[in-house]
Structures are given as C-alpha cells and as structure tokens.
N, C-alpha and C positions, 0 to 999 in steps of 0.2 A: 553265173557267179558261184558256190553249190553252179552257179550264177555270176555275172558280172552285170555293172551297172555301167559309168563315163567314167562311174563310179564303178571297175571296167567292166562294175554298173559300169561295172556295166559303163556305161555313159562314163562313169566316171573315168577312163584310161583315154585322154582324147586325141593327144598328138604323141610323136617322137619326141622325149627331150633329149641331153644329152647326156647322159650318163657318166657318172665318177666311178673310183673305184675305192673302197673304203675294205681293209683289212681286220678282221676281228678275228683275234684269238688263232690267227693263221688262214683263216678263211676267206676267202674275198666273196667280195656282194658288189654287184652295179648298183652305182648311185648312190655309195657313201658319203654323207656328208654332216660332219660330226660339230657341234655349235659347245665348245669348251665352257669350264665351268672360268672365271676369270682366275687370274695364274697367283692372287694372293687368296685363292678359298681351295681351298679342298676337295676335290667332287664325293660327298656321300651315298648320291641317288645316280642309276644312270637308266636313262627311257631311251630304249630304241621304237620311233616310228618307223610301221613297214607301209609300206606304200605299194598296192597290190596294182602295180603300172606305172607308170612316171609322172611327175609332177609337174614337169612343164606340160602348160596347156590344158591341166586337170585341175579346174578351180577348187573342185571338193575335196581333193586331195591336198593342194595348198593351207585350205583353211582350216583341215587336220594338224597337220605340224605345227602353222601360225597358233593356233590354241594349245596346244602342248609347249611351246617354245613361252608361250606368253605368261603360263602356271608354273613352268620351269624359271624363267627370268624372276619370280616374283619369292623364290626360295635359297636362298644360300648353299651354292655344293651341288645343284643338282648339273647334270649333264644329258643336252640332248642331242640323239645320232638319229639320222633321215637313211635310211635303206631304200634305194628303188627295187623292186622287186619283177619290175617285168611286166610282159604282155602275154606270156608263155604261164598259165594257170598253175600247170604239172608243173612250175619250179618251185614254187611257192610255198609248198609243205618241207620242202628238204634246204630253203633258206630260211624258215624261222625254224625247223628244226635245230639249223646250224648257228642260229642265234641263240637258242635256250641251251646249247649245246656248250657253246663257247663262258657260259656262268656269269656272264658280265651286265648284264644286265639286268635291274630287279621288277623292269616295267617292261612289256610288247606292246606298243599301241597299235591297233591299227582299223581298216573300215572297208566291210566287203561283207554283203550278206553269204558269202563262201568261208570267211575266216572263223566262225565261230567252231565247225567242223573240223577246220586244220588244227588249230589252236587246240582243242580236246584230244586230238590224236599227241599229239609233241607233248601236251601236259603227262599223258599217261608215262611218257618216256621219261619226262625231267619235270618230279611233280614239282617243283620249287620256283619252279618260273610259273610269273604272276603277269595274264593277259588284261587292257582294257579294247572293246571292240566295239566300234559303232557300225550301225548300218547293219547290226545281226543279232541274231536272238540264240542264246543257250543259257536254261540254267540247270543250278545244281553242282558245279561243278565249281569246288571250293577257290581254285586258282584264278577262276576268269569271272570278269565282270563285263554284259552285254548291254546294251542300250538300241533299240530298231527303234525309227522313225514310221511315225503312221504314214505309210504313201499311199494308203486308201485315201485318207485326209487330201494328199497332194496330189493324188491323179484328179479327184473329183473337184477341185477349185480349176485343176487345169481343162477339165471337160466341161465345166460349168463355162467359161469365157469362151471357151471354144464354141461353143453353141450358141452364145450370147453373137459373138464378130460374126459367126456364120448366118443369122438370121439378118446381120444389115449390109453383108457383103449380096452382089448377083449374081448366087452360085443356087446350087441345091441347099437350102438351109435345114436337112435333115440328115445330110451326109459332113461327116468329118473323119480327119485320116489318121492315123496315129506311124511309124516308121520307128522300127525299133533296131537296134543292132543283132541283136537275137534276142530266142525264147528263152525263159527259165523260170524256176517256178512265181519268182514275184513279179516280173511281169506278165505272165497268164492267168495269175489265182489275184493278182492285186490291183496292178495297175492298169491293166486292160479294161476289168470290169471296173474299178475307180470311176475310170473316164468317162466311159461310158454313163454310168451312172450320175454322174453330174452334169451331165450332156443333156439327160434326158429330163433334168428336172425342170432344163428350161425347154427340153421342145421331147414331149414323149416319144413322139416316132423319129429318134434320133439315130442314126445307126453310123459305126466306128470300119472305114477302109482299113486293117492290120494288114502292114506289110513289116518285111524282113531282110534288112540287110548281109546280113549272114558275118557279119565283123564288126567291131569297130574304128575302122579306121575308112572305108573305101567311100569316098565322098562322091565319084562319079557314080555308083550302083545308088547314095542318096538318092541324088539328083534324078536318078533315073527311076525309080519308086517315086519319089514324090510327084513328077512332070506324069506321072501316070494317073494318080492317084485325082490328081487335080484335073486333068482331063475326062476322068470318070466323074466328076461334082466335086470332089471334097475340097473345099474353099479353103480349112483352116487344117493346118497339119500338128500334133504336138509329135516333139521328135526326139527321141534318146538312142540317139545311133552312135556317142561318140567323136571322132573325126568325120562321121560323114554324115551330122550334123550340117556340115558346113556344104555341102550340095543339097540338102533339104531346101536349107536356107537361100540359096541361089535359083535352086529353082524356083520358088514359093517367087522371090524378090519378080522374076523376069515374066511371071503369071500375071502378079497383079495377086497371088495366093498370101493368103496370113500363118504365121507361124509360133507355137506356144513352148516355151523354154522350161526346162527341167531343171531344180535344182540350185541356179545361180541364176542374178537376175541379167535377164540375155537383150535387155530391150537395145542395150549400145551395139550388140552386133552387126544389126541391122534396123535403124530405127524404120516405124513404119511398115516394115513385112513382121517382127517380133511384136506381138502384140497382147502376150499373158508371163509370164515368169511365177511360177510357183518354186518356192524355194526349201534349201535346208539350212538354218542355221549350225552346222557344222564344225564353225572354229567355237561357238558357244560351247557348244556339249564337250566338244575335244579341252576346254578350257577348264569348265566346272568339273569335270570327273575325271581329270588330269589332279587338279589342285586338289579334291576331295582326295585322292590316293595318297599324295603330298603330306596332306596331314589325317594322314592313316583310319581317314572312314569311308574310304571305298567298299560296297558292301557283296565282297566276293562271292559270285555262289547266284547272284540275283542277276534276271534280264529284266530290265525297263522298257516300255513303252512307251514313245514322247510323240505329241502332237501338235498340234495348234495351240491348243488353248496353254499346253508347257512351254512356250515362244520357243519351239527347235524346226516347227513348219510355220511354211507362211505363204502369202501372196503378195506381191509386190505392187502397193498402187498408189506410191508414191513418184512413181517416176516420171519424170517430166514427158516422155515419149512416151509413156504409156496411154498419158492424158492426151496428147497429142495425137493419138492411132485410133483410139477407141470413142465411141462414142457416150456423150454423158450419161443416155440410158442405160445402156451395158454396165460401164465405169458404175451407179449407182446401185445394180441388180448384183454387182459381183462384190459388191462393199456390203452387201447385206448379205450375203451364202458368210463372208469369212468377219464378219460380225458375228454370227449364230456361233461360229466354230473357236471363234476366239473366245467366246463368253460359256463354250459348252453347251449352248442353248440345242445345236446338232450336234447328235453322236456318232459320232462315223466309227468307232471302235470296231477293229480288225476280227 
C-alpha cells in the first residue's frame, strides 16, 4: 500500500469492475462517475473521490463514496465525482496529480494507507489543493487532513475469536493461519502481530501459519495456501487477500476449516465456514469528515487516530450466523475482549 489493503489494502481492491471514463479538464480517468449538483442549484463545492482500485466488489471502498455522497446530499451546490484509479499503484500519483492539476476541485478524498505519501508529493506541486484521507496517517502538512484506524484493535478481536473457534473445532487448537495478499509495512508491524496477540490471550502458546499470496486478485493460489495451511493444523484462517479471499473461503468451506473476515461483515458469504468479522466503520468517518470540511472545521495539518471505543472499529456480534457458527462460550469470551475496548477499559494504542 506505501502498501495496499482489499483495501488494495490492500484487501481493499477485491474484484474487476467495470470501468467508465470521466474527462476532467482534458484529462481522462477510468471510472468516472460524476453525481451532479441538482440543475436548479449551483454547484459551489466539488469533492473528487479517488478510489485507489475499483469499486465494484470493494465494500470499503463503496462505503467511502456512500459517506461523502451522503455529507454532500445534505449541502446545497456541492458536487461529487468517483475516480477509479486502478489496480496498477505506479498510476496513482500521476492521476491525482492530474486531478489537483486540472483546479477543479477543492476536496480529494480518498483511503489507502499509501495515499497520504502521494498526496504530500502533488501538494508540494499545487499547494491549494485540499486532501481528506482515511486509512493513513500524515501530519503537518497544512493541506491534508488524515485519520488511520487502529487495526491493532482490529487484528486482535480478529485473533481473539480465532483462537476462541479453534479451541472448540478438532484441529490443533494452538495453530491458526492468517493468508494475506502481500506484505507491507502494516500488515508486518500491525496486523500480523495484532492477531497474534489476541490469539494468545486466549490460549498462550498460540502460534499464527503467515502465508502470501503475492496479489490480490488470484483466488486459486487462496485456495491453495489455505488447503495447506489447514492440512498443516490451522483450523481457523483470517484472510485479507482481496479477490482471493474467495478460495480461502472455498477451501476453508470443503475442510470443514473456519474463516475470520476483515473489514466488512463477511458472515453472509459463507454462513458457517465465516465465523468472526471485525470491521471498519468507513462510510461513518468518510461521512463525519466529509461534512466537518463542508462546514469549514476540518482541521487541516492534523492525523487522527480512530478505534473502537471512537465506533470507526468494531466486531460484529450481532449477526444472526454468527450466533449460529459460534459457540455461546466463545460468543460470550469475545463480547467481553470488545466490551473492555468499547468502554477503553483495554488499550491497545498503536
């Protein structure tokens, strides 16, 4: 991402969608798609969302726009345009380049713990363009406003249940897998240990199978890490590979293996083989500091840090399949780690 997530996080870029093409200032971008201001107002304000991968298939990224779209619907004159930006990282800097380039817009939103980096480079060029960025930390830097989600917080609730299902599945209950799309610094320095670490608060000698898909997209090399992983013990897999999520997830299904969802709640995927969802509230934060900017107190220059107990992470254990998969011990032991975290009672600060 620096890094990507599905989120492409990483994880975050998960399928092919279809691509538009939207024209700015001469320029063309994949994946234009411009939500006008209505034709008896004005547009005063115009937010370009850039989406560092595509949006179909990429929940986190949906529920980016949806909260910008939803702070934008709620203000008279403003106008919002959705940029796909690709799968291809190296484009990235030289289309919002070409967006702060083009003058037209007085907002860049966007969410990649890689964008706060691009973003500082394009400001140096055209200081007058004003960034907001989730999912990344810079500050100082009077044009952009950053906000990271703790995913210390969120690997360790997802290692917590993990270890929780693996102690009443008949597998190794000291072995658990994790399958990522690739390395980067926040999943080696963050989420790996995360997991681990809430893994081990329920069984000390708990130990984390890391494998690597090397993309995200290639759901058969999933499937094929995972049918490994789970032949070597590891019962429960948490998986941010992306598209190839979906052979984690297949393979996990045809084991009899359990699998822990990142980000968005995955329990309808696969009911019964998904058995934890740790999540981001994403369209909130894109909502609240969308609308803060709106009415002119976004507080440029600052990075935030948001967690649990600021409701922008969470665990999901509400869901009907969840109750349904898990057992009530479990289900009680994991309602009590994110009680502590919802109340601050644990600090997991990064």
């Amino acid at each position: 991402m620096k890094q990507m997530r599905e989120r492409c996080w990483p994880f975050r870029a998960v399928c092919l969608g279809i691509s538009m093409i939207c024209v700015l200032g001469g320029f063309a971008f994949a994946g234009g798609e411009r939500q006008k201001a209505p034709a008896d107002k004005v547009a005063t304000t115009a937010i370009a969302v850039f989406i560092p991968g595509v949006m179909s298939g990429s929940p986190i990224y949906e529920m980016l726009a949806a909260g910008v779209r939803q702070a934008a619907a709620e203000k008279s004159g403003v106008e919002v345009t959705v940029i796909e930006g690709g799968f291809n990282q190296a484009e990235w800097e030289p289309r919002i380049t070409t967006l702060a380039a083009s003058g037209q817009y007085d907002l860049i939103v966007s969410s990649n713990p890689s964008l706060p980096a691009i973003a500082s480079a394009v400001s140096a060029k055209f200081p007058q363009q004003q960034f907001l960025l989730l999912d990344g930390e810079l500050a100082g830097n009077p044009r952009i406003y950053s906000m990271r989600y703790n995913q210390q917080e969120q690997a360790y609730m997802a290692g917590h249940i993990a270890a929780l299902v693996a102690q009443d599945l008949d597998t190794r209950p000291s072995r658990i897998g994790l399958v990522a799309g690739q390395e980067y610094p926040a999943m080696n320095g963050v989420i790996l240990p995360g997991y681990l670490a809430g893994a081990r608060e329920v069984n000390p000698d708990m130990t984390v199978d890391f494998r690597v898909v090397g993309n995200w997209f290639d759901a058969g090399k999933g499937a094929e890490l995972a049918a490994a992983m789970i032949r070597d013990g590891a019962g429960v897999i948490l998986c941010i590979a992306g598209g190839a999520n979906e052979g984690v997830v297949q393979a996990a299904a045809e084991a009899g293996a359990k699998v822990v969802w990142f980000d968005i709640n995955g329990y309808g995927i696969r009911p019964g083989t998904v058995v934890g969802s740790s999540i981001l509230h994403q369209d909130k934060a894109a909502y609240e500091k969308t609308k803060a900017f709106l009415e002119g107190s976004l507080p440029f220059g600052q990075a935030d840090r948001a967690g649990v107990a600021a409701g922008y992470v969470d665990f999901v254990e509400d869901d009907p399949d969840y109750r349904a998969s898990v057992s009530p011990g479990a289900r009680e032991k994991q309602a009590a780690l994110t009680a502590r975290l919802r109340s601050g009672a644990l600090d997991l600060s990064e």
